[in-house]
C-alpha positions, 0 to 999 in steps of 0.5 A: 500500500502506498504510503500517504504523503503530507499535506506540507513538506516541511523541508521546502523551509530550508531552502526558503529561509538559509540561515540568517547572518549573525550581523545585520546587513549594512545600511539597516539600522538597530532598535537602540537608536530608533527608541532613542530617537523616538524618546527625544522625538516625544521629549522624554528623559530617560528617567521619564521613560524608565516610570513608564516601563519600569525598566531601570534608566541603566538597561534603556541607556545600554539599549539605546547605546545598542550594548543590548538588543531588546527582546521582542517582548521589551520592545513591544513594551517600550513601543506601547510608553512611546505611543509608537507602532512595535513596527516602527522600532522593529524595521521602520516605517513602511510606506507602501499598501502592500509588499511582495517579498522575495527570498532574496530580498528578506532583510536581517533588521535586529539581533536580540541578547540576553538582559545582560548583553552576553548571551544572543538569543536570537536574530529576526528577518522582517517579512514585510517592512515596506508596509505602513500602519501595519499592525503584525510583524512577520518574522523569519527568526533564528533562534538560539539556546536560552540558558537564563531562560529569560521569560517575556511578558508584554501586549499582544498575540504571537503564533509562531511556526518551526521550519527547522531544527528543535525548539523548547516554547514554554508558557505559562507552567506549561512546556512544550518540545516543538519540532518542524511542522509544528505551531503554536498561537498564545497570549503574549500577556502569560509569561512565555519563552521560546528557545532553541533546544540545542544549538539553533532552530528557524520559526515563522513568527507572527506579532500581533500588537493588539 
């Protein structure tokens, strides 16, 4: 008897995605210096900034001065203080009413580390930046290992899609082990973490500001 083929090939993925450069490409800008143009561009004080968030003045500045990439889940925080789109701090303001984006043209926009710098967690590729006023951001990430396991807590909704390697998603009290072909969607108001479960691992993510 024939065996019965999936309804996805899940290795298609590997070829769509490769793997993402450690360093952003020249010419694209990091998150640090568009939240410190947007807090002057508002008029806010770091300390200011600090009240609104609750992230201590010392960790915006080493953010700022892009001695740590914020995780997706600070900068939608910060995005939320600012009164800002979390699309404007991630990849900058688009200005089309839709965008078509080849494999080749797929931008690395960021990097995100550890809340001390030392450790990369990720690197993410905007899917469709030339957008404007939109309000989710496809990613393409490739994830690392999370030894801190470092959870997030912010505004908004996430469903992410594993195209290669292992990956540990952990939310609420709830773990679970996610391999290619497998999704998950949840609030990102329950504390969550999403990690490599060894070396590295590639997902489709969705975010929805809310």
């Amino acid at each position: 008897m024939e065996t019965q083929k999936p309804h996805i090939n899940v290795d298609y993925f590997e070829d769509l995605t490769g793997d993402i450069d450690q360093a952003a490409p020249r010419g694209v800008q990091e998150i640090g210096p568009r939240i410190k143009a947007l807090r002057k561009e508002k008029g806010l004080s770091l300390e200011e900034l600090s009240n609104l968030t609750g992230f201590d003045v010392a960790f915006l500045s080493q953010i700022e001065a892009d001695e740590i990439k914020p995780q997706l889940g600070t900068v939608m925080r910060l995005s939320k203080a600012l009164d800002s789109a979390f699309g404007r701090l991630v990849s900058g303001t688009g200005n089309l009413l839709y965008a078509v984006t080849r494999r080749g043209e797929q931008k690395t926009v960021a990097r995100s580390t550890s809340r001390k710098g030392q450790q990369q967690l990720y690197t993410y590729k905007s899917l469709a930046p030339e957008v404007q006023g939109r309000h989710m951001e496809p990613l393409i990430v490739q994830l690392e290992e999370n030894p801190d396991r470092e959870m997030s807590v912010h505004n908004g909704e996430e469903f992410v899609y594993v195209l290669k390697g292992g990956v540990i998603l952990e939310v609420g009290e709830d773990r679970f082990e996610l391999e290619p072909g497998d999704s998950a969607y949840y609030l990102s108001t329950t504390p969550h973490l999403i990690a490599a479960k060894s070396s590295s691992a590639t997902i489709l993510a969705v975010i929805y500001e809310g």
